[in-house]
C-alpha positions in Angstrom: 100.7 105.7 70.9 102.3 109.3 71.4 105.8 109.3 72.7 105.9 110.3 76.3 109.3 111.2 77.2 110.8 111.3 80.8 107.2 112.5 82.2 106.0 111.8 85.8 102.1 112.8 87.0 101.5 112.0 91.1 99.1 112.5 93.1 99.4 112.8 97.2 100.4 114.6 100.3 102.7 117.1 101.3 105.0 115.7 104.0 106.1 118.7 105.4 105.5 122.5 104.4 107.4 123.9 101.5 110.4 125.3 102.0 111.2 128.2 99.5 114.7 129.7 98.8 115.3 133.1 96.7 117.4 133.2 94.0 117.7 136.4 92.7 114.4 137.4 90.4 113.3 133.4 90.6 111.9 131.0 93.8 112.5 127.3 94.2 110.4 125.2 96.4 110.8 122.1 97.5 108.9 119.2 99.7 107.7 115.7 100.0 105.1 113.8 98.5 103.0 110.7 99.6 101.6 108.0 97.8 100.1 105.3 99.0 99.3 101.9 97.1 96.5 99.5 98.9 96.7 95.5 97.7 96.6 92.2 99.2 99.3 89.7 99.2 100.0 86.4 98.4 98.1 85.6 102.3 95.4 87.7 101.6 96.1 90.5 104.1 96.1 93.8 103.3 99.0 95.9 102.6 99.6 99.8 102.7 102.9 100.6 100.4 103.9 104.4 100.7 106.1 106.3 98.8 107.2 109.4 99.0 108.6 111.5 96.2 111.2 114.6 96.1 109.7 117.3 94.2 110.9 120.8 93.3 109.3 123.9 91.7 110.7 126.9 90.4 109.5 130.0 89.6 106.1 131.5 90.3 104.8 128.3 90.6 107.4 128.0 93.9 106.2 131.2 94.9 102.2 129.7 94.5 103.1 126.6 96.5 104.9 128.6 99.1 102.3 130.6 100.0 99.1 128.2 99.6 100.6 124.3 100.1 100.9 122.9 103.7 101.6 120.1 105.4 98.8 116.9 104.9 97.7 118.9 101.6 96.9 116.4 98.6 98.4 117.8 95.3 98.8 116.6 91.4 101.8 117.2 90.5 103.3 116.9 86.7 106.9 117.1 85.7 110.2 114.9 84.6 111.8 113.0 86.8 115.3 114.1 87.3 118.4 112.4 89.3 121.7 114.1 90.2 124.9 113.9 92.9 126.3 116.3 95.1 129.3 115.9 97.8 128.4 116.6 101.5 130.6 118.6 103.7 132.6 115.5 104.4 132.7 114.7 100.8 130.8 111.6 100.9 129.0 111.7 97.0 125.0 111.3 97.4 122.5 110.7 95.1 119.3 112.2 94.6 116.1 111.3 92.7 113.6 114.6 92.0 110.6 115.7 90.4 110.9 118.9 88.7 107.3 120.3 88.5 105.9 122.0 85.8 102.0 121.9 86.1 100.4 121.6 89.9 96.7 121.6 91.2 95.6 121.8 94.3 92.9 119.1 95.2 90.9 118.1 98.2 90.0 120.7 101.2 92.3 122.3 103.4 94.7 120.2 105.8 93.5 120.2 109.4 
C-alpha cells in the first residue's frame, strides 16, 4: 500500500461565502464545509450526520475560490489536516482543527 501521510480529500458544501484576507503578494481564504453521512440505526430509522470542516487556501487558489465559490456550492477539496491554538482577546487558549487545501474542484451547478 503507498504511505499516505496526513492527507484529507472531502467533498461538500460551502457554509458560508469565502472570506479572503490580503497579505502582502499572497491571499488566504477561508470557509466551511458540509458533509453529510445517511445510515440507519440500531431501530432502523434513518439518520442524517453532518459535519462540517474548517478549510483554508492560500495563494491563487484563495484568490480562485474568492472569486468563483459561494454559499451552498459543492466542492472537492484535498489537503492535510492541520490543528493549532491561539489566545482570544481575554486570553482564554482555543483550539482549532483545519484543512489546509492544496488541490480544489468545483463540482455540481451553480448555488441557487
Amino acid at each position: 500500500m503507498t504511505s499516505v501521510r496526513n492527507s484529507v480529500k472531502l467533498i461538500g458544501r460551502l457554509g458560508k461565502d469565502p472570506e479572503v484576507k490580503n497579505f502582502g503578494k499572497s491571499q488566504k481564504a477561508s470557509f466551511s464545509i458540509a458533509t453529510t453521512d445517511n445510515y440507519k440505526n440500531a431501530k432502523g430509522e434513518k439518520v442524517e450526520d453532518t459535519q462540517w470542516h474548517n478549510v483554508v487556501i492560500w495563494g491563487k487558489l484563495a484568490e480562485v475560490a474568492g472569486q468563483y465559490l459561494k454559499k451552498g456550492a459543492e466542492v472537492a477539496v484535498e489537503g492535510k489536516l492541520v490543528h493549532r491554538a491561539y489566545e482570544t482577546d481575554k486570553g482564554e487558549k482555543r483550539y482549532v482543527t483545519e484543512i489546509n487545501v492544496n488541490d480544489l474542484a468545483m463540482l455540481g451547478s451553480k448555488p441557487k
